[in-house]
N, C-alpha and C positions, 0 to 999 in steps of 0.2 A: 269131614270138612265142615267148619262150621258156621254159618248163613248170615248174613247181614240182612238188618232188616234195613227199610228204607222207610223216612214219612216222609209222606207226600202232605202239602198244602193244601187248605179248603181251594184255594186258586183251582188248582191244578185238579182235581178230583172234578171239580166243576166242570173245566175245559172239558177233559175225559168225557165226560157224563155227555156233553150237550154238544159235542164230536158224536159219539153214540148214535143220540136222539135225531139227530140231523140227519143220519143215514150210514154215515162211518161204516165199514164192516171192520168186525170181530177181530180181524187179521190184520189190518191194515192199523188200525190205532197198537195192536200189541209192537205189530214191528217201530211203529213207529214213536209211543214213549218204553217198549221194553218193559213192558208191566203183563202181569197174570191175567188169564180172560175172565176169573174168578173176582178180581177185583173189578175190573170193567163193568160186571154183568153186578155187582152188587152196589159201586159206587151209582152207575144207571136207574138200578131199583130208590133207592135210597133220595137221588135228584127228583127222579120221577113223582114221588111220593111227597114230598115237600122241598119244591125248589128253593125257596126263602129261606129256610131253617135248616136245608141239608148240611152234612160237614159241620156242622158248629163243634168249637175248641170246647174239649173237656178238662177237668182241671188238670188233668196228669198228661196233655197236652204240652207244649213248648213253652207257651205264650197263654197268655189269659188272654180274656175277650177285649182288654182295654189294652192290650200289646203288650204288658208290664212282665217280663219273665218271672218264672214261676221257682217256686223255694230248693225243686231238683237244679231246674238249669243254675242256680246262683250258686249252690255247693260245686255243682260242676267247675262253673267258672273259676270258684276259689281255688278248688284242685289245682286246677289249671295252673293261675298263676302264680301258686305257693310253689308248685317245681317250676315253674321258671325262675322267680325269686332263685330258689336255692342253687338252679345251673347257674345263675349270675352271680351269684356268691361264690360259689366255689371257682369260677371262671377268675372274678378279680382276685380272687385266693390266690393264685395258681399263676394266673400276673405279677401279683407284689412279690411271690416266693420265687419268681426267675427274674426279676427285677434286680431283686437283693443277694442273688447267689452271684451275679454278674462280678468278675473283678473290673474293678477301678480303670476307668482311661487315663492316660497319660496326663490329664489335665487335673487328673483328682477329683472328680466326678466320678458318681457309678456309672 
């Protein structure tokens, strides 16, 4: 079976973290974002250690620190819409070709 990873936001690692610090038990934050106590217990270390500068975006991150997406996610994107493109091509392909197979109405129109 094969795992999906999940990222998570500097937001959201914070929340986690300062839910924690606040008093949160162990159990009660995992039920309730459904995350490992392993992430909990290091995203915590990590806040603890330098709240300002915790979580900061790495390049291989989503987003750069100025919000500007990064040269993976932009290939991604292309992917993306290059098969889209091509379903929409082959779609109006596939329209004009039962368009034109159509006989004739009585009026002499297809």
């Amino acid at each position: 079976m094969s795992r999906k990873y999940r990222k998570f936001t500097r937001a959201f690692k914070i929340q986690v973290a300062q839910a924690r610090l606040a008093g949160m038990s162990m159990s009660e934050l995992i039920r309730k974002y459904d995350i490992h106590a392993n992430l909990i217990y290091k995203w915590t270390v990590e806040y603890r250690m330098n709240p300002t500068g915790a979580f900061r975006l790495a390049p291989a991150d989503e987003e750069t620190a100025d919000g500007q997406p990064t040269r993976a996610e932009l290939e991604q994107m292309i992917g993306r819409l290059t098969m889209e493109n091509d379903f929409l091509k082959k779609a109006l392909q596939h329209a004009e070709d039962t368009l034109h197979a159509m006989p004739p109405t009585k009026d002499g129109t297809a």
